[in-house]
N, C-alpha and C positions, 0 to 999 in steps of 0.2 A: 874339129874333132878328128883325131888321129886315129886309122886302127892299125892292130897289131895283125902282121899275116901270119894266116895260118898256114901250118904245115903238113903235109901229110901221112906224116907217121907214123902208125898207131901203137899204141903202147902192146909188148910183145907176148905177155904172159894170155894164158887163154884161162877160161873158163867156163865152168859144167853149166853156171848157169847163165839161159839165154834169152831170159827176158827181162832186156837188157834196159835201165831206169824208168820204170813203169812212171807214167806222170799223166794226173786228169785233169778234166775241169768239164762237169758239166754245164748245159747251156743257160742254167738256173742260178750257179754260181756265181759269186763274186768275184773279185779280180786280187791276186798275189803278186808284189812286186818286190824283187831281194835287191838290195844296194850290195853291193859285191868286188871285190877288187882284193888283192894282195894285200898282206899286211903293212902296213904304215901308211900307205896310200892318202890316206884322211877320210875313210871310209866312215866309222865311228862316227867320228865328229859330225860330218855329214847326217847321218843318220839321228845322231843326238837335236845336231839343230833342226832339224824338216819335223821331227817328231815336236817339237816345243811351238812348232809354226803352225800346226796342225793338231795338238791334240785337244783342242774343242770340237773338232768335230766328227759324232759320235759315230759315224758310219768308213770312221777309219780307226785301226788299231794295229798297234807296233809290236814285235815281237820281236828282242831281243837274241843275238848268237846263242845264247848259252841261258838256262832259265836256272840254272846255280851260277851265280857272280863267281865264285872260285873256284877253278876245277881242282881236285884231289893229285892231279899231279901238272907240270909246265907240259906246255904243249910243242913243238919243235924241238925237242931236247936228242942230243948226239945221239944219247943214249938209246940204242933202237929199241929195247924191253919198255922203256919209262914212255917214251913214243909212241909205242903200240898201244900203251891204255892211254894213253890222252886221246889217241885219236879213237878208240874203244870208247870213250866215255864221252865226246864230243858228236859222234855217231849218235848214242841214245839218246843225246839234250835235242840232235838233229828230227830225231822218230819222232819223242813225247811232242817240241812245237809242232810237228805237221801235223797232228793228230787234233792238236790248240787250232791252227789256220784252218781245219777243214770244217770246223764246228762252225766257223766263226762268217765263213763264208758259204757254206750249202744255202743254194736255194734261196739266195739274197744278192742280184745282181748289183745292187746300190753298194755293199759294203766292198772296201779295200783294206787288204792287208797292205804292211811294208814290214819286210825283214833285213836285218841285220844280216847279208850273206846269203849266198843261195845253197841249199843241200850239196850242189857240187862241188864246193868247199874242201869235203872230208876227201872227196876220191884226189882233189888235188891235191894236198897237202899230204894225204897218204904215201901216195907216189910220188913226192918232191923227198920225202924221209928215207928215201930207199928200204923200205921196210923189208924182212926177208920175203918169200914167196907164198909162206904159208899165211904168214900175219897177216900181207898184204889182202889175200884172197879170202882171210876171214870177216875182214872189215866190208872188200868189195861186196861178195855176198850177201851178207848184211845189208848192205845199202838197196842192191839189186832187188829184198825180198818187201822191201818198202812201196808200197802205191804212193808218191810223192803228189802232193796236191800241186797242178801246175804254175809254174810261177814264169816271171818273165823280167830275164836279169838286166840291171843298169851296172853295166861296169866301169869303175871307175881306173882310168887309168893314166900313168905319167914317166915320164923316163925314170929307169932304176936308180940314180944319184941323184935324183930328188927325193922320190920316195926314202932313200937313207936318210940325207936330211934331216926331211919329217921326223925318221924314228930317231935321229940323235937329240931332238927338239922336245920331243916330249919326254923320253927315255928316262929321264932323270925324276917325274912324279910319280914313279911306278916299278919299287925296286922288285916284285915279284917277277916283272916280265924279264930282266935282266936272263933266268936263265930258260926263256924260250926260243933262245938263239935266232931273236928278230935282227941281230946287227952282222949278222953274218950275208953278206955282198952275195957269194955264189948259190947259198939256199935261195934268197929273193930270186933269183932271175932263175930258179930250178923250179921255185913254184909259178910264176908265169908263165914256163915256157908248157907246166903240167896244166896248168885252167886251159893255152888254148889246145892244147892235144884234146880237153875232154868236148869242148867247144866243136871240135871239127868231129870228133865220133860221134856223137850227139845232134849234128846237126843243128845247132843252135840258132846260128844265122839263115839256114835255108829255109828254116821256120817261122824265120821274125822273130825267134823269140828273145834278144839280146841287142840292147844299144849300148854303146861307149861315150865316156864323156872323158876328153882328154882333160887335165884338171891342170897341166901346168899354168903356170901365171893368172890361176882365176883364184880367187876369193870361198869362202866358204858358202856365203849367199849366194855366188854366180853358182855354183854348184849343185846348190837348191832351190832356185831357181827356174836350172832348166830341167829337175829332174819332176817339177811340178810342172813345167810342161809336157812332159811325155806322159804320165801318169792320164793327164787331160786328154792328151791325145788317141791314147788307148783305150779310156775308158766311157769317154762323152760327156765326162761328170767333170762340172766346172767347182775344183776346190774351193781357193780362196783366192784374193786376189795378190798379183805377183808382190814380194818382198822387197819393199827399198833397201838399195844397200848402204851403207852409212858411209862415209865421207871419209874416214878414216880407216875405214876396214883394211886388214892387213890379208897377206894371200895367204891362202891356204898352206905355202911352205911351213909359215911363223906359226901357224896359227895351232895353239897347245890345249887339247881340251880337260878338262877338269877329269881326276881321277878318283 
């Protein structure tokens, strides 16, 4: 497992407000885990297969990025007004699930969440759209005035000409994403370099709260796998038992998930 260093640079714009990404978990709680990584990554997929490995059992439940399948506008788009509301409108899908996770887990240590992405998501991709100062700060805001129920991210991650790869692999069963300018090289590595900016403000690692799974050269199951061993690890709760992987599995580069 490879990590990516972080830098010290803090992103320059300042803000009135200063309390800065509220996150809980009382001690009654259940346990929130985001699968999380850069788009094309093989995050999805990931997240698709462990939920099919998993969902008999009933003291686990998956929450989806987004609880509308189709947002009302593309999401990375040049266009910085069409930008601003996608990521406007991916903000609220972000509130309403936390609002879903927090029900789900009060006061029931046995249950686990898994999401599709961690809320920090939005402030990255925000910031990777150069969005103007005010949008940007309306979104931040926004985000900031959230009590996010605690989560504890598994990052997946892999060198950026793999990750294209991937998106030129699957790109083709999914002409709506065409214009979310996922095949654009210098946004990929403008939002990575934005997660670990939010990463080191946040403290993320001095907290424990973030493992990485490098994913070159593994397989979809080797991926889910070990993320069902961390899961174990964190929580003392023995899922199920680990997943053979087939004999022919192809790596997660190939590997194209159903749209």
């Amino acid at each position: 497992m490879v990590q990516i260093k972080e830098k010290k640079k803090k992103y320059k714009i300042k803000h009135k407000n200063k309390n800065k990404n509220k996150r809980t978990r009382s001690k009654g709680d259940g346990f929130v885990f985001s699968i999380s990584g850069v788009h094309g990554v093989g995050k999805t997929a990931v997240y698709l297969l462990l939920q099919k490995k998993l969902e008999e059992n009933k003291n686990i439940r998956f929450f989806p990025e987004r609880l509308r399948a189709n947002p009302p506008v593309p999401f990375g788009s040049k266009d910085k007004e069409i930008a601003f509301r996608a990521e406007l409108h991916y903000n609220q899908q972000m509130i309403k699930r936390n609002e879903m996770i927090k029900k789900f887990v009060k006061n029931n240590k046995e249950r686990i969440c898994i999401s599709d992405r961690t809320p920090y998501t939005i402030i990255a991709y925000t910031r990777a759209l150069s969005l103007s100062k005010i949008d940007y700060s309306l979104i931040y805001d926004t985000f900031n005035s959230v009590t996010w129920q605690k989560d504890y991210i598994i990052f997946l991650s892999a060198e950026p000409k793999t990750i294209m790869q991937r998106i030129y692999n699957r790109g083709s069963l999914d002409v709506s994403r065409e214009k979310w300018n996922e095949s654009d090289y210098e946004y990929l590595k403008r939002v990575l370099k934005k997660y670990e900016e939010i990463f080191l403000e946040n403290k993320i690692k001095i907290k424990n709260r973030i493992t990485r799974i490098w994913t070159e050269n593994m397989t979809t199951d080797d991926v889910v796998n070990e993320i069902i061993k961390i899961i174990e690890l964190k929580t003392g709760i023995l899922l199920r038992k680990q997943i053979k992987v087939s004999v022919n599995q192809s790596k997660l580069t190939n590997w194209i998930p159903d749209i």
